[in-house]
N, CA, C and O atoms as a GROMACS GRO file, in nm:
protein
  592
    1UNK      N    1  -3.279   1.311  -1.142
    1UNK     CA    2  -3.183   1.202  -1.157
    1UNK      C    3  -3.063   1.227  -1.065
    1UNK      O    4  -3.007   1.336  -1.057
    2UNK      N    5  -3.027   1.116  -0.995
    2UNK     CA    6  -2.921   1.157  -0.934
    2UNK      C    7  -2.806   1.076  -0.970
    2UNK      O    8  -2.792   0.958  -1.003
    3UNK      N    9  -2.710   1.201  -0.948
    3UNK     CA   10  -2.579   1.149  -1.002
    3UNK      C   11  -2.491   1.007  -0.940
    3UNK      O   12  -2.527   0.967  -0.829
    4UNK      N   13  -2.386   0.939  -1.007
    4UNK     CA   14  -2.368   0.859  -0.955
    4UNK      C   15  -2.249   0.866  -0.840
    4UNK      O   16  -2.211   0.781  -0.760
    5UNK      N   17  -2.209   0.996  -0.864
    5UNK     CA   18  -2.078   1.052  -0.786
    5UNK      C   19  -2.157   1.085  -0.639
    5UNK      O   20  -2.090   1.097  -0.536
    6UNK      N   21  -2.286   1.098  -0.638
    6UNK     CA   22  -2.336   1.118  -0.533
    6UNK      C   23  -2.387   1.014  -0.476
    6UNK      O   24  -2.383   1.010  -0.353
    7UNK      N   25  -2.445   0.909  -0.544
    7UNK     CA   26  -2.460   0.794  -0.440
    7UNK      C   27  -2.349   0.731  -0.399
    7UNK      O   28  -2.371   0.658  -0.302
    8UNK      N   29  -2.213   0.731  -0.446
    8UNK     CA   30  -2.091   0.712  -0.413
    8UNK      C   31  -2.086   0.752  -0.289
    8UNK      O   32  -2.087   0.684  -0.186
    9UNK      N   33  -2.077   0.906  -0.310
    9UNK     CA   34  -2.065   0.971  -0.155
    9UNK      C   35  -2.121   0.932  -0.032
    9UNK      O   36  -2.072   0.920   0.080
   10UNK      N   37  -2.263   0.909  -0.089
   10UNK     CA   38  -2.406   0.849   0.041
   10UNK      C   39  -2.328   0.736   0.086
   10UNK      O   40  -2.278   0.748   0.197
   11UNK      N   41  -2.299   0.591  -0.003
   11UNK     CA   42  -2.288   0.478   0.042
   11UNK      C   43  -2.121   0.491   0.150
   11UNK      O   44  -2.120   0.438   0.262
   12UNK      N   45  -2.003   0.559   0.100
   12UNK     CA   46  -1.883   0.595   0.171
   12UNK      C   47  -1.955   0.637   0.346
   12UNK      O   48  -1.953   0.582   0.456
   13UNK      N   49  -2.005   0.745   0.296
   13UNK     CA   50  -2.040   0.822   0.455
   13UNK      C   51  -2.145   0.718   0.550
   13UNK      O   52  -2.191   0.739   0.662
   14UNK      N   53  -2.162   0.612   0.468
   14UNK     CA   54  -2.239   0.444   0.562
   14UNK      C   55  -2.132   0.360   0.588
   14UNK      O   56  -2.124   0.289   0.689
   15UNK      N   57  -2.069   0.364   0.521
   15UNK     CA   58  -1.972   0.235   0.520
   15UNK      C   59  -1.870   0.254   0.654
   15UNK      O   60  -1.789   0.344   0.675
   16UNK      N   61  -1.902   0.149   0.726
   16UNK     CA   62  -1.848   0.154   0.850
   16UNK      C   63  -1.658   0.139   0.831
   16UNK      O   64  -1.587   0.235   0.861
   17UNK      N   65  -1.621   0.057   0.798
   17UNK     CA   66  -1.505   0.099   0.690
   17UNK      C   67  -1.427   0.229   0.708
   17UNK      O   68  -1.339   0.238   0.794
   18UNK      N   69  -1.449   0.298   0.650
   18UNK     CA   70  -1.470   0.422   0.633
   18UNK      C   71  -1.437   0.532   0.729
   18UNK      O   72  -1.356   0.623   0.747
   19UNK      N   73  -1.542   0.474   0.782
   19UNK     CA   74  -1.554   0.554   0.914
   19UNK      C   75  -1.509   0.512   1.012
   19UNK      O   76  -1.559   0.576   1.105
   20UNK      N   77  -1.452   0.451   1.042
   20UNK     CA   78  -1.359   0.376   1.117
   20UNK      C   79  -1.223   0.413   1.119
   20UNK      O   80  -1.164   0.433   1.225
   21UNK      N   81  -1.173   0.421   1.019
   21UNK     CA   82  -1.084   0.497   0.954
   21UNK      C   83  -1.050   0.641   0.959
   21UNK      O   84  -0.945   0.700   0.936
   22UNK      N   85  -1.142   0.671   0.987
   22UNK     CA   86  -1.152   0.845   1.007
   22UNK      C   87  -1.139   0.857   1.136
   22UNK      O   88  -1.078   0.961   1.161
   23UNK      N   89  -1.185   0.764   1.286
   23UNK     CA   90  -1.195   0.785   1.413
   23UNK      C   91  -1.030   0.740   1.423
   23UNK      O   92  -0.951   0.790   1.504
   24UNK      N   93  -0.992   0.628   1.316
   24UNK     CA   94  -0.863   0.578   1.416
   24UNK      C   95  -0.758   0.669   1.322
   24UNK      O   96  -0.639   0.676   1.356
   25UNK      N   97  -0.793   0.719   1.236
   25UNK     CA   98  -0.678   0.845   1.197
   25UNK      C   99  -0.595   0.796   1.082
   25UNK      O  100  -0.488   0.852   1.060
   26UNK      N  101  -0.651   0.660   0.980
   26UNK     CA  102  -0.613   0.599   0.892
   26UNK      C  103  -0.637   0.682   0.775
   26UNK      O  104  -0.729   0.763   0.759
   27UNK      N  105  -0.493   0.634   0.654
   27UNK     CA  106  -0.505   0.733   0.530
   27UNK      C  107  -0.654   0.689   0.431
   27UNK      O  108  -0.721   0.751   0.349
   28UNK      N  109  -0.664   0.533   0.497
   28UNK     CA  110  -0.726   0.459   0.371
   28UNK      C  111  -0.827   0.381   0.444
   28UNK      O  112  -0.775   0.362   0.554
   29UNK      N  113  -0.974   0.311   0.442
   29UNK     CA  114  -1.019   0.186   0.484
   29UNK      C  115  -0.972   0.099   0.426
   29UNK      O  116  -1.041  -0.003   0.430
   30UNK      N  117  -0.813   0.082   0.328
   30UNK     CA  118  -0.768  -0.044   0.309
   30UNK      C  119  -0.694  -0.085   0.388
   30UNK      O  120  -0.651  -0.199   0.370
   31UNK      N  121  -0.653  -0.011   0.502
   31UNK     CA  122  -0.557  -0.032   0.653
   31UNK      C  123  -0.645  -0.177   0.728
   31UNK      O  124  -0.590  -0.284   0.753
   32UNK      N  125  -0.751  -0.153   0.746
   32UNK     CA  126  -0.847  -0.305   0.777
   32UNK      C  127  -0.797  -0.381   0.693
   32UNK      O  128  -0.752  -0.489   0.729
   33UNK      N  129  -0.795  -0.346   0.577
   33UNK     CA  130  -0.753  -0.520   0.491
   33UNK      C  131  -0.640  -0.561   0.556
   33UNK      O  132  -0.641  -0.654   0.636
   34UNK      N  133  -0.557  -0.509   0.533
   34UNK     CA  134  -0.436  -0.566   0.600
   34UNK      C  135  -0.420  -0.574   0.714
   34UNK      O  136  -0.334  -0.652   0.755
   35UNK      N  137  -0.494  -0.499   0.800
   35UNK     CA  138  -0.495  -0.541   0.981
   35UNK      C  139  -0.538  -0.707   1.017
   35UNK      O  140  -0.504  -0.788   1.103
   36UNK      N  141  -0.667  -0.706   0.852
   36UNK     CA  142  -0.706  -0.850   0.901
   36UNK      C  143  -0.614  -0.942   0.838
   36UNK      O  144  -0.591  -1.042   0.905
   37UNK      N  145  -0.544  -0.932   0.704
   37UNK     CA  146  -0.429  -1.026   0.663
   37UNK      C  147  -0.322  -1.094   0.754
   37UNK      O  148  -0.286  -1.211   0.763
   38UNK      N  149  -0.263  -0.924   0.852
   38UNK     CA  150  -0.193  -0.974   0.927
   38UNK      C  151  -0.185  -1.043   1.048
   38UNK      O  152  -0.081  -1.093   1.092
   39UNK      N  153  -0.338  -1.047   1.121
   39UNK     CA  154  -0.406  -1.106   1.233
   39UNK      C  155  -0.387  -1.269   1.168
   39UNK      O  156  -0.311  -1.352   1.220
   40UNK      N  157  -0.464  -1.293   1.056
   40UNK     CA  158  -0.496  -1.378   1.031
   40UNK      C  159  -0.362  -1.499   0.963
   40UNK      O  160  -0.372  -1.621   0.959
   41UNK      N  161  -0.267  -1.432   0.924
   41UNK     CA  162  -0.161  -1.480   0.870
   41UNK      C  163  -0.037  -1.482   0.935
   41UNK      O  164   0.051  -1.567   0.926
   42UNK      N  165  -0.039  -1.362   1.012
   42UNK     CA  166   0.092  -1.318   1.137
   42UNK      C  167   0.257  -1.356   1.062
   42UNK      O  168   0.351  -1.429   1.095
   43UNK      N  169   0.227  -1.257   0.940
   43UNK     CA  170   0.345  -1.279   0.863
   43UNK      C  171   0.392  -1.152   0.888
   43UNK      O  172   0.512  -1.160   0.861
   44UNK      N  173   0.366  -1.025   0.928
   44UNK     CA  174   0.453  -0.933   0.993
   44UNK      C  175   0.461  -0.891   1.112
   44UNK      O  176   0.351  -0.868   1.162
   45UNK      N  177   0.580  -0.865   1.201
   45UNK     CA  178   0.598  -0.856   1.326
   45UNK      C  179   0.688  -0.733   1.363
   45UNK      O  180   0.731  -0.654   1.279
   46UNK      N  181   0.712  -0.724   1.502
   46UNK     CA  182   0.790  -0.612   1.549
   46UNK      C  183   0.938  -0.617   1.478
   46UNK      O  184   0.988  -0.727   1.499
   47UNK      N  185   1.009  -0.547   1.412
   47UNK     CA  186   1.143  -0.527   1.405
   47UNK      C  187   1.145  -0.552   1.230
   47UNK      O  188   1.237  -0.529   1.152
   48UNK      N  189   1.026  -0.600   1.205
   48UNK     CA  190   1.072  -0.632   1.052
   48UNK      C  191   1.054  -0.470   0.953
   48UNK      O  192   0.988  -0.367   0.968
   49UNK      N  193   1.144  -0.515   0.860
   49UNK     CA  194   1.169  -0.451   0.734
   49UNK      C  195   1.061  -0.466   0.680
   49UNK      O  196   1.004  -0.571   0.710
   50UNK      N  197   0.991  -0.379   0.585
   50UNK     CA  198   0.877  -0.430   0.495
   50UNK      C  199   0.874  -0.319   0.398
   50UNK      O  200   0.862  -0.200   0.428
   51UNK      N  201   0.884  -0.365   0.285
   51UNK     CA  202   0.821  -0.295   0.147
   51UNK      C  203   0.700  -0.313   0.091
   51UNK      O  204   0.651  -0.423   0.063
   52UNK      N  205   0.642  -0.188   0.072
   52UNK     CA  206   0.482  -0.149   0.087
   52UNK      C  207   0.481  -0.042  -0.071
   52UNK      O  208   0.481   0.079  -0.092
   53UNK      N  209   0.481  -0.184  -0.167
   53UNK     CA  210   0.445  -0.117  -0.316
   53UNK      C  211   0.292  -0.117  -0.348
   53UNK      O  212   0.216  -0.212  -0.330
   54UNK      N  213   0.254   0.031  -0.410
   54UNK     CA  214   0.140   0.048  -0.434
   54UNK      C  215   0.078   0.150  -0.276
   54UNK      O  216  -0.040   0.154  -0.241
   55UNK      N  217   0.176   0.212  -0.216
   55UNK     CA  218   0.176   0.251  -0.084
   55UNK      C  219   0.061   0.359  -0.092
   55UNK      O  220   0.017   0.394   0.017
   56UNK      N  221   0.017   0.404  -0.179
   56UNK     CA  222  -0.064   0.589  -0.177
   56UNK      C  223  -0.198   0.520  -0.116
   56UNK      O  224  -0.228   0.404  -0.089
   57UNK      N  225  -0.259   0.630  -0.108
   57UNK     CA  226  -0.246   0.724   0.012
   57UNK      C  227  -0.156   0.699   0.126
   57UNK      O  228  -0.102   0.792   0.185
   58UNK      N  229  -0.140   0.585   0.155
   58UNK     CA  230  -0.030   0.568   0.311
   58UNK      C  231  -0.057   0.502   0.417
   58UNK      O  232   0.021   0.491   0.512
   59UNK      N  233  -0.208   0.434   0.407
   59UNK     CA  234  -0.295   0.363   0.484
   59UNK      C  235  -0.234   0.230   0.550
   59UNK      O  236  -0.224   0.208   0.670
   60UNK      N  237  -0.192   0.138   0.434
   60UNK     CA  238  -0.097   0.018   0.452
   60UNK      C  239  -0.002   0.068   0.521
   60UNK      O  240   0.024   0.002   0.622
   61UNK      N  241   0.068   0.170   0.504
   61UNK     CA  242   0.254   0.222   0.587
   61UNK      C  243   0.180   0.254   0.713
   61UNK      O  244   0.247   0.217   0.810
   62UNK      N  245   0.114   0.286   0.732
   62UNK     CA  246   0.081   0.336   0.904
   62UNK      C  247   0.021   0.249   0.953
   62UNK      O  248   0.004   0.266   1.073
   63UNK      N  249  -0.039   0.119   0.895
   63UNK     CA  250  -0.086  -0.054   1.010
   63UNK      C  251   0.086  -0.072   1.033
   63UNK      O  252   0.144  -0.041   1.138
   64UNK      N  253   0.148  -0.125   0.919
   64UNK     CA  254   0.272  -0.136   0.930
   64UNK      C  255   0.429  -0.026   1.003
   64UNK      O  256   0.540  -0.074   0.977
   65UNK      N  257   0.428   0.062   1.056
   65UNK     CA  258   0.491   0.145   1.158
   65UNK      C  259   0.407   0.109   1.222
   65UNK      O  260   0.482   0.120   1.319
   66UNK      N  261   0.302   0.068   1.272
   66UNK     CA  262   0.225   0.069   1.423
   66UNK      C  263   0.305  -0.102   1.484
   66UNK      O  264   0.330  -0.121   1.603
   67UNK      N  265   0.327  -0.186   1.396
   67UNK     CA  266   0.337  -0.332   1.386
   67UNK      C  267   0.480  -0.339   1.429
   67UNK      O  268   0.523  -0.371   1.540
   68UNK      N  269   0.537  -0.309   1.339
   68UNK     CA  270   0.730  -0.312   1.302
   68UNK      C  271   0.754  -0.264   1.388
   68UNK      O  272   0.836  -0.333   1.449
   69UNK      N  273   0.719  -0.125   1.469
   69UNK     CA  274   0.752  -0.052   1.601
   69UNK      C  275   0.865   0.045   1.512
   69UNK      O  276   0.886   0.075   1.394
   70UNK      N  277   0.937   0.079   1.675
   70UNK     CA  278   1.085   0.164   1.602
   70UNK      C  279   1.200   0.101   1.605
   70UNK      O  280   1.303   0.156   1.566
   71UNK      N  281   1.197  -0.015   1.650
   71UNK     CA  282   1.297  -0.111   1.560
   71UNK      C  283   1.304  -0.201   1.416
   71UNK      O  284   1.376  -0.285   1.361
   72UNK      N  285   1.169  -0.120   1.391
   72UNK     CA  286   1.131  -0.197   1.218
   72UNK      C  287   1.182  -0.088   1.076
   72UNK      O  288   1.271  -0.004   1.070
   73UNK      N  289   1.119  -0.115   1.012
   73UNK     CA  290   1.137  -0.011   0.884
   73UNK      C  291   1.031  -0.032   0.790
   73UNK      O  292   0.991  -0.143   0.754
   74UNK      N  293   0.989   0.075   0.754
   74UNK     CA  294   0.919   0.057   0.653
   74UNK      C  295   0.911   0.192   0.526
   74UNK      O  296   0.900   0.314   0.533
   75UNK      N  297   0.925   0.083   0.403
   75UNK     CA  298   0.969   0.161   0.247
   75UNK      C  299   0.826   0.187   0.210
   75UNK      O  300   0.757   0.107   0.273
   76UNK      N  301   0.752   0.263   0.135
   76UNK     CA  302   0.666   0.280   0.103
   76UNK      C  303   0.678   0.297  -0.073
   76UNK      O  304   0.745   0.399  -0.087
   77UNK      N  305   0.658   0.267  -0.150
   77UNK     CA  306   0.628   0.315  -0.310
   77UNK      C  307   0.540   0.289  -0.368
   77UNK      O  308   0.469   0.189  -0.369
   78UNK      N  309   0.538   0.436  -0.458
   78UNK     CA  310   0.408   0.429  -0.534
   78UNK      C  311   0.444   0.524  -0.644
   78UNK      O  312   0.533   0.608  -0.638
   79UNK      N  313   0.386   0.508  -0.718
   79UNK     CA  314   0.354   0.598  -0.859
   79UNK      C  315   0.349   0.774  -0.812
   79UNK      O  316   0.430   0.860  -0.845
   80UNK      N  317   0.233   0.788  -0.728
   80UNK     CA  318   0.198   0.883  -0.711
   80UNK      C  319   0.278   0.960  -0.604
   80UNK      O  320   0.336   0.891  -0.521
   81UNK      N  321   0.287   1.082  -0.596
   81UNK     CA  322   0.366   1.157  -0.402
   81UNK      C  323   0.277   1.112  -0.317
   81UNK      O  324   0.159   1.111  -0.353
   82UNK      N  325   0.317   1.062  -0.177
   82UNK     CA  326   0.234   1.000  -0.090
   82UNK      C  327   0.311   1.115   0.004
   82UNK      O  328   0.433   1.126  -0.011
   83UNK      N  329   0.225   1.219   0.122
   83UNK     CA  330   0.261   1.260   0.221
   83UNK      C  331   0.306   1.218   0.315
   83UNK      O  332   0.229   1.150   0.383
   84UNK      N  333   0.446   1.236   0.364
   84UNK     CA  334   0.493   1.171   0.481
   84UNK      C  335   0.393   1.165   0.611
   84UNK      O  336   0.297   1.238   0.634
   85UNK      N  337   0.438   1.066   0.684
   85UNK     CA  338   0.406   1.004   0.826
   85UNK      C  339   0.518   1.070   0.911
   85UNK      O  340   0.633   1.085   0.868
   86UNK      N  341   0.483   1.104   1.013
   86UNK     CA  342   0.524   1.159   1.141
   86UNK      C  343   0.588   1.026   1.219
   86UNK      O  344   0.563   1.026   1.340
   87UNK      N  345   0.672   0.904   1.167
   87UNK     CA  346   0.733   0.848   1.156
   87UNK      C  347   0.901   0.848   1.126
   87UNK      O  348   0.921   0.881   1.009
   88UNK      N  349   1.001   0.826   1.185
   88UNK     CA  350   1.127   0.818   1.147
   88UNK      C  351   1.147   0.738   1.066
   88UNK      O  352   1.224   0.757   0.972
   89UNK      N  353   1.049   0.581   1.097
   89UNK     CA  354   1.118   0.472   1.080
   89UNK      C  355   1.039   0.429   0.924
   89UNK      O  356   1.041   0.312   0.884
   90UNK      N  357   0.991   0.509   0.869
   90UNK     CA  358   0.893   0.510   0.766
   90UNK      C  359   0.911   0.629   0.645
   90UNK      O  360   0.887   0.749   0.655
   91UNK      N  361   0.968   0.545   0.518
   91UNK     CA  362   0.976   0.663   0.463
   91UNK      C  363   0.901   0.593   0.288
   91UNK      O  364   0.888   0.475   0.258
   92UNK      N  365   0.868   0.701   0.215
   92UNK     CA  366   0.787   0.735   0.081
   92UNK      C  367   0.897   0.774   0.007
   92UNK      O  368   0.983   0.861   0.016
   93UNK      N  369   0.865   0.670  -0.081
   93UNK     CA  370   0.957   0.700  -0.226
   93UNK      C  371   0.845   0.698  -0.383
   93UNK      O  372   0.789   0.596  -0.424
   94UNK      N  373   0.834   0.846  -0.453
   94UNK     CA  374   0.785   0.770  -0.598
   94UNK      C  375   0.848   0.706  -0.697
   94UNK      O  376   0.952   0.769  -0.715
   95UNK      N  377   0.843   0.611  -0.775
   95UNK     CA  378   0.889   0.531  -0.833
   95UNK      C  379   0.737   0.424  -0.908
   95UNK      O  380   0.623   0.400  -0.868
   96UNK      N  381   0.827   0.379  -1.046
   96UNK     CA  382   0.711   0.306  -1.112
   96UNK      C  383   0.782   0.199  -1.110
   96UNK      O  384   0.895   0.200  -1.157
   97UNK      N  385   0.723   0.082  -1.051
   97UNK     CA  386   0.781  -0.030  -1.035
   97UNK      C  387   0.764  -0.082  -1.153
   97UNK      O  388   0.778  -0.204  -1.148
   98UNK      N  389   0.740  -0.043  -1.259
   98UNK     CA  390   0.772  -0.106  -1.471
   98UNK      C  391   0.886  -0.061  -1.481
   98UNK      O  392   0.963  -0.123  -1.554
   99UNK      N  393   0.922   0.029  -1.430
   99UNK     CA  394   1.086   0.089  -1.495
   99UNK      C  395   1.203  -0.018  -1.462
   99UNK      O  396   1.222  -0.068  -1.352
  100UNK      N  397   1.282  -0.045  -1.587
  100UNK     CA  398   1.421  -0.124  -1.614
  100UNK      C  399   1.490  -0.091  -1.466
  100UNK      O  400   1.577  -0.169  -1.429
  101UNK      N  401   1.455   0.015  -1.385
  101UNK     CA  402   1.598   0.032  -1.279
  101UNK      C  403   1.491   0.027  -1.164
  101UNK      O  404   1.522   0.076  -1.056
  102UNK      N  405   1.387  -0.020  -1.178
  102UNK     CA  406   1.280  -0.005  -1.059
  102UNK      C  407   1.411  -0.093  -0.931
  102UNK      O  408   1.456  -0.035  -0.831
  103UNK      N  409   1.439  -0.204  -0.962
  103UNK     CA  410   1.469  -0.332  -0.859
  103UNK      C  411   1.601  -0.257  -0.826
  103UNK      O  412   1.630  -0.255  -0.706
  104UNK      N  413   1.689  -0.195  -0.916
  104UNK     CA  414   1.791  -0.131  -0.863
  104UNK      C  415   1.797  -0.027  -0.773
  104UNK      O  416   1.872  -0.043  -0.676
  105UNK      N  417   1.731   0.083  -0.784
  105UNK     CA  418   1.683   0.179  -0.722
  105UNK      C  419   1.602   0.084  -0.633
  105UNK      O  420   1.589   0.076  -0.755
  106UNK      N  421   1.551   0.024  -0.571
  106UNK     CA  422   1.499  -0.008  -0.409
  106UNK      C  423   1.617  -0.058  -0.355
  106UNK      O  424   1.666  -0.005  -0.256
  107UNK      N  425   1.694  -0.208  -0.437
  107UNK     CA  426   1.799  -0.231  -0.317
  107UNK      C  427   1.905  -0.073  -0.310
  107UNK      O  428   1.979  -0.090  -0.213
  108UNK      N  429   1.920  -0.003  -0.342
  108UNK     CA  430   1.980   0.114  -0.313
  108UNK      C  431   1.902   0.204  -0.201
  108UNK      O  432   1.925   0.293  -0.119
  109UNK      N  433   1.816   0.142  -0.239
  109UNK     CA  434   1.709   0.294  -0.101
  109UNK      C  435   1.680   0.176   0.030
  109UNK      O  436   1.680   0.203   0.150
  110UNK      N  437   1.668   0.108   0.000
  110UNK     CA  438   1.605   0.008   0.128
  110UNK      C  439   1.759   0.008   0.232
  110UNK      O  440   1.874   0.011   0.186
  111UNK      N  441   1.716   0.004   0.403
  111UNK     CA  442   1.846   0.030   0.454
  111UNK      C  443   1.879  -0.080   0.520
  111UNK      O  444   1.966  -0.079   0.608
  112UNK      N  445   1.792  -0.222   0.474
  112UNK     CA  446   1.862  -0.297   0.529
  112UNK      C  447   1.810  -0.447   0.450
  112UNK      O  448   1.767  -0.419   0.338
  113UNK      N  449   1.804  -0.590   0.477
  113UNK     CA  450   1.772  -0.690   0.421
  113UNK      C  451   1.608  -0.643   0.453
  113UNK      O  452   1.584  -0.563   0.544
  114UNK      N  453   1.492  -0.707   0.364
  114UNK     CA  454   1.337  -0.687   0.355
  114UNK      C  455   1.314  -0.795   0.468
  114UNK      O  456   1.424  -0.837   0.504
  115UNK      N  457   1.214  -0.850   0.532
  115UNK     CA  458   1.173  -0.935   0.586
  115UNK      C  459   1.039  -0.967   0.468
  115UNK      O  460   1.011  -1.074   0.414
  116UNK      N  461   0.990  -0.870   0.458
  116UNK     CA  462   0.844  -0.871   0.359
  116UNK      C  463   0.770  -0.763   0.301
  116UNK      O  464   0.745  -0.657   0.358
  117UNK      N  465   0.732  -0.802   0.164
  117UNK     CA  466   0.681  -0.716   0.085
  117UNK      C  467   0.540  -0.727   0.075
  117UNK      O  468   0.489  -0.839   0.083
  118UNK      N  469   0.491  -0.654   0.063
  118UNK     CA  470   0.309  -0.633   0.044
  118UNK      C  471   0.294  -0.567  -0.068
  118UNK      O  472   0.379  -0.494  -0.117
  119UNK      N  473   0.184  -0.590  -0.112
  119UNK     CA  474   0.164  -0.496  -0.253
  119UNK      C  475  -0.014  -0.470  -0.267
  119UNK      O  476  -0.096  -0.561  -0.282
  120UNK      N  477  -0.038  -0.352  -0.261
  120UNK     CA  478  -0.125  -0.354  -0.314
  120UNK      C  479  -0.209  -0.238  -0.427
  120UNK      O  480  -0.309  -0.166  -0.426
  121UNK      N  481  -0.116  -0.268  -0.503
  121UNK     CA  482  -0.080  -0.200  -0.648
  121UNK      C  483  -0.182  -0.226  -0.726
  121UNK      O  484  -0.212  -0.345  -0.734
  122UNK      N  485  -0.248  -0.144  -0.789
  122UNK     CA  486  -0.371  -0.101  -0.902
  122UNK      C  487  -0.358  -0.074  -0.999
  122UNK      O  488  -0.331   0.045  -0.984
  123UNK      N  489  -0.353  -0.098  -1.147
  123UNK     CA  490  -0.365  -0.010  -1.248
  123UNK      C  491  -0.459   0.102  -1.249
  123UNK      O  492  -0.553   0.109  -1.169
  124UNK      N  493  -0.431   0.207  -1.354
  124UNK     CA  494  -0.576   0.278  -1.372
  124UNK      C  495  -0.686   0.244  -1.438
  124UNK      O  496  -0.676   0.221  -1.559
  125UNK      N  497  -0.784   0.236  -1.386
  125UNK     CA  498  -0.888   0.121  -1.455
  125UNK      C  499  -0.913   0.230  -1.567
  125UNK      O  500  -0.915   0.352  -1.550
  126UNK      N  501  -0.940   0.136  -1.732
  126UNK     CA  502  -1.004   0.175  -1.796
  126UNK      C  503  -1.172   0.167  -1.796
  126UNK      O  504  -1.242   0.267  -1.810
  127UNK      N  505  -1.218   0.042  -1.780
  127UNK     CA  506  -1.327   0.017  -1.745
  127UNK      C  507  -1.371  -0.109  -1.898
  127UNK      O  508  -1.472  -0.173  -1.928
  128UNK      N  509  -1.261  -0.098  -1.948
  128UNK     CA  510  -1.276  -0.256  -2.108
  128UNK      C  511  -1.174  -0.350  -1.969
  128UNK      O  512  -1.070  -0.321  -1.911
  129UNK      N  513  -1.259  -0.457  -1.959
  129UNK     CA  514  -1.213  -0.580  -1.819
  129UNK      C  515  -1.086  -0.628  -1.866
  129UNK      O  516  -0.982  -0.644  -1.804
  130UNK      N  517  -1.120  -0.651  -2.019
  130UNK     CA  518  -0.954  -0.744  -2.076
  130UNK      C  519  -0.822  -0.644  -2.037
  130UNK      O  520  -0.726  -0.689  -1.975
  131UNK      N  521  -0.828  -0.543  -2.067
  131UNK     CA  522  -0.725  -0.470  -2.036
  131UNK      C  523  -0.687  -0.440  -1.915
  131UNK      O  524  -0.570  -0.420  -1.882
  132UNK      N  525  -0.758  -0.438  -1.861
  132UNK     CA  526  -0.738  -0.412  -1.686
  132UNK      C  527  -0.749  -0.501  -1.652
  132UNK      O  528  -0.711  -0.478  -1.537
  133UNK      N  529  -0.774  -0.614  -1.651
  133UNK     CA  530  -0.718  -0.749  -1.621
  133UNK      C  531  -0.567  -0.809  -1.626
  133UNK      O  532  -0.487  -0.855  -1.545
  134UNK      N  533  -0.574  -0.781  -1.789
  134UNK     CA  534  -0.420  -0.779  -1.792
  134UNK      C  535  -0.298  -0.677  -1.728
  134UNK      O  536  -0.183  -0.706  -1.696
  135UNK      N  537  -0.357  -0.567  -1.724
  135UNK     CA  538  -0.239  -0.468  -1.648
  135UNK      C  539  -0.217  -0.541  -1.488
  135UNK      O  540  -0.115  -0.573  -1.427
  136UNK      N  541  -0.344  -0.547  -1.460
  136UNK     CA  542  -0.358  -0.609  -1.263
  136UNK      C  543  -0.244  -0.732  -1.288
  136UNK      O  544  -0.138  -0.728  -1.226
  137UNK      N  545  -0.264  -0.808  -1.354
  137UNK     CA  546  -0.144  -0.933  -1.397
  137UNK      C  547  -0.064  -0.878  -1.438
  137UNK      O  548  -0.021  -0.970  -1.507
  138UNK      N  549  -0.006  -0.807  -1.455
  138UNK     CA  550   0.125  -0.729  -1.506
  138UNK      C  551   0.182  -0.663  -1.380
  138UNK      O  552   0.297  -0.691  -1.346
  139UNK      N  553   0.088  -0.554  -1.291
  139UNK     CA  554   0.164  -0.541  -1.178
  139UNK      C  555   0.169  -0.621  -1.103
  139UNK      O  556   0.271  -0.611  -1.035
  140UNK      N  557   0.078  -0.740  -1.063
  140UNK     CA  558   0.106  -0.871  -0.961
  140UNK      C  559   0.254  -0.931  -1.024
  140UNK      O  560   0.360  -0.958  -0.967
  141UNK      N  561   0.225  -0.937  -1.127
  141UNK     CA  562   0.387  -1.034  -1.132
  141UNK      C  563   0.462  -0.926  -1.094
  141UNK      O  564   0.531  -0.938  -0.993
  142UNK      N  565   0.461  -0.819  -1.157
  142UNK     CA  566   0.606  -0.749  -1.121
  142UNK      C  567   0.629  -0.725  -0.973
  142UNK      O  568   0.742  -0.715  -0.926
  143UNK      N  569   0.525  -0.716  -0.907
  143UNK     CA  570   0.534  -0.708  -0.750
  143UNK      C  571   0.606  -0.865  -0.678
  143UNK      O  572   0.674  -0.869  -0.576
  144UNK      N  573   0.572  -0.972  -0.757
  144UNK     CA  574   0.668  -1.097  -0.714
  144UNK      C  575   0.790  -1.047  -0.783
  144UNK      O  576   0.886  -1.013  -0.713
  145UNK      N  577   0.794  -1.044  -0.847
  145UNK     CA  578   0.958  -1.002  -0.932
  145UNK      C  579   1.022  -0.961  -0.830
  145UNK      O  580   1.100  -1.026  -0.761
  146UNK      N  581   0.984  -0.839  -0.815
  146UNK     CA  582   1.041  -0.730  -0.648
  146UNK      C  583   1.048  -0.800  -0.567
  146UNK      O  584   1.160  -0.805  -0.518
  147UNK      N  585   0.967  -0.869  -0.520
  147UNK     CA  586   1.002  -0.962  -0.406
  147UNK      C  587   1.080  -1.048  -0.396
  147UNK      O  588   1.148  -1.068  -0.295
  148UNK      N  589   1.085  -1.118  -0.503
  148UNK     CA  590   1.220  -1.229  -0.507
  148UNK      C  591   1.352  -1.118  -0.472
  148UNK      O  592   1.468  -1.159  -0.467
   0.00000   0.00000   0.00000
């Protein structure tokens, strides 16, 4: 019988994704998602500000420093420690965007007006859908909250 942690592994080490990611030196294959959001939408550009909640591993912050350039900025947060980027213009903060002082604590850390926020924030899945349904709707709104 084989385990399922191992066909995990098999299907990752296929997934072009993936591996793509590994040649271009990305934290995450979710850096494509957003390479194609932003192709396709061209809502972030050189010089902008951007807050990048739900930032871990760091995948999203490094499309975004490649984009913004070094006249941009980019905030990164997440729950978890995310290892810095060899970036100036890019910095990692932990923080739980549920906390009463979440919105206070960013306009205090952010160093200038946002141009745009991205989010792509997860609960921890339990694996019962109702509940993790509802948490995913719990951090989507709060990620508009932040944004307003």
């Amino acid at each position: 019988m084989v385990k399922s942690s191992s066909i995990w592994l098999q299907r990752r080490k296929k997934d072009q994704y993936h591996r793509l990611a590994k040649l271009k030196g990305y934290r995450s294959r979710a850096a494509f998602k957003l390479l194609h959001l932003i192709k396709r939408h061209r809502f972030i550009g050189r010089g902008y500000a951007v807050l990048d909640l739900g930032a871990a591993p760091g995948g999203w912050s490094q499309v975004l420093a490649e984009i913004v350039g070094d006249e941009g900025y980019v905030l990164g947060v997440d729950l978890s420690k995310i290892e810095p980027l060899e970036s100036q213009w890019v910095e990692f903060m932990q923080l739980d965007i549920n906390s009463e002082s979440a919105i206070n604590i960013l306009k205090a850390k952010t160093r200038r007006v946002l141009d745009a926020v991205v989010s792509d924030v997860s609960p921890n899945v339990t694996g019962a859908w109702d509940l993790d349904h509802f948490k995913q709707i719990q951090l989507a709104s709060r990620s508009l909250e932040i944004a307003r």
